[in-house]
N, C-alpha and C positions, 0 to 999 in steps of 0.2 A: 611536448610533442609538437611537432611542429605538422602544415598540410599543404600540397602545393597551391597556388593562389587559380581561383577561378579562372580570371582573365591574368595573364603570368604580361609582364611589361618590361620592356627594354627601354633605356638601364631604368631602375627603382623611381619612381618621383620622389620616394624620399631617402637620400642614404643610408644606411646604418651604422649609426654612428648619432653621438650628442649632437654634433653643430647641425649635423643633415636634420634631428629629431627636430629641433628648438626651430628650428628655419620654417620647418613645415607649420610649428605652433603658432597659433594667435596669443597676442599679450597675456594674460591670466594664463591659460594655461601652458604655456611656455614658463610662467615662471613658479607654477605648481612642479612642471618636470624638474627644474632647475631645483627646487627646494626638496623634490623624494630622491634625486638623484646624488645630490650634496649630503642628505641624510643618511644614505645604503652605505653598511660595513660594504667593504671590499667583496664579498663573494654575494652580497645581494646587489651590486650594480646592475650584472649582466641579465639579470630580473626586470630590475626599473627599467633598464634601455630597450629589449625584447616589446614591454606592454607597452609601453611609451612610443615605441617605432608601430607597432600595433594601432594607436589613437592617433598617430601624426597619418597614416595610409589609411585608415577611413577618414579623416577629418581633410584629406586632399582628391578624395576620391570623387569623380565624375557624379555618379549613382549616391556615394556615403547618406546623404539625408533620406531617403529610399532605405536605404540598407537599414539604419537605425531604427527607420519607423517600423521596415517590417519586424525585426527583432524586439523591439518592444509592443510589437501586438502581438506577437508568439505567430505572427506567418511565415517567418524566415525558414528557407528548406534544412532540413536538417541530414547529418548521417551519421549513424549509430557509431561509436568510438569502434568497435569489435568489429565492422567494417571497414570504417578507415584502417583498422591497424591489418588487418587482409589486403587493404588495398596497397599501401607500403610496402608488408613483404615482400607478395608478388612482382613488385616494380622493385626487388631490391636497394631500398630505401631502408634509412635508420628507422627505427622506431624503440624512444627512450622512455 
């Protein structure tokens, strides 16, 4: 399931897509993506690429070290899945 982004940006800072991923990464972990992505049968790529585009947009993010720290003290705002998936339909949005 995917959620619209907070603050939504024109166009993405990071592309979606490998080279857009690995561009955003710093050393190490650029070549941790590079090593689970080499690894994914064929229908878990689009998995690796997903998280991985996920780590490269906080890890380029303005706020990102804010974000991480709120989430790892548990103060990050939250919303209940059963809302989110309310908030979707009504906007006629997928929800998978």
């Amino acid at each position: 399931m995917t959620a619209q982004p907070m603050h939504p940006h024109e166009p993405e800072r990071v592309p979606r897509n490998a080279e857009g991923i690995a561009a955003a990464l710093s050393g190490e972990r650029r070549m941790e993506f590079y090593r689970e992505l080499l690894a994914a049968a064929p229908e878990q790529a689009e998995g690796v690429l997903r998280r991985w585009w996920c780590e490269a947009m906080l890890d380029t993010a303005p706020d990102g070290d804010r974000l991480t720290a709120a989430a790892l003290d548990g103060t990050l705002p939250t919303v209940a899945l059963a809302d989110l998936v309310a908030r979707r339909q009504e906007a006629g949005l997928p929800v998978e």
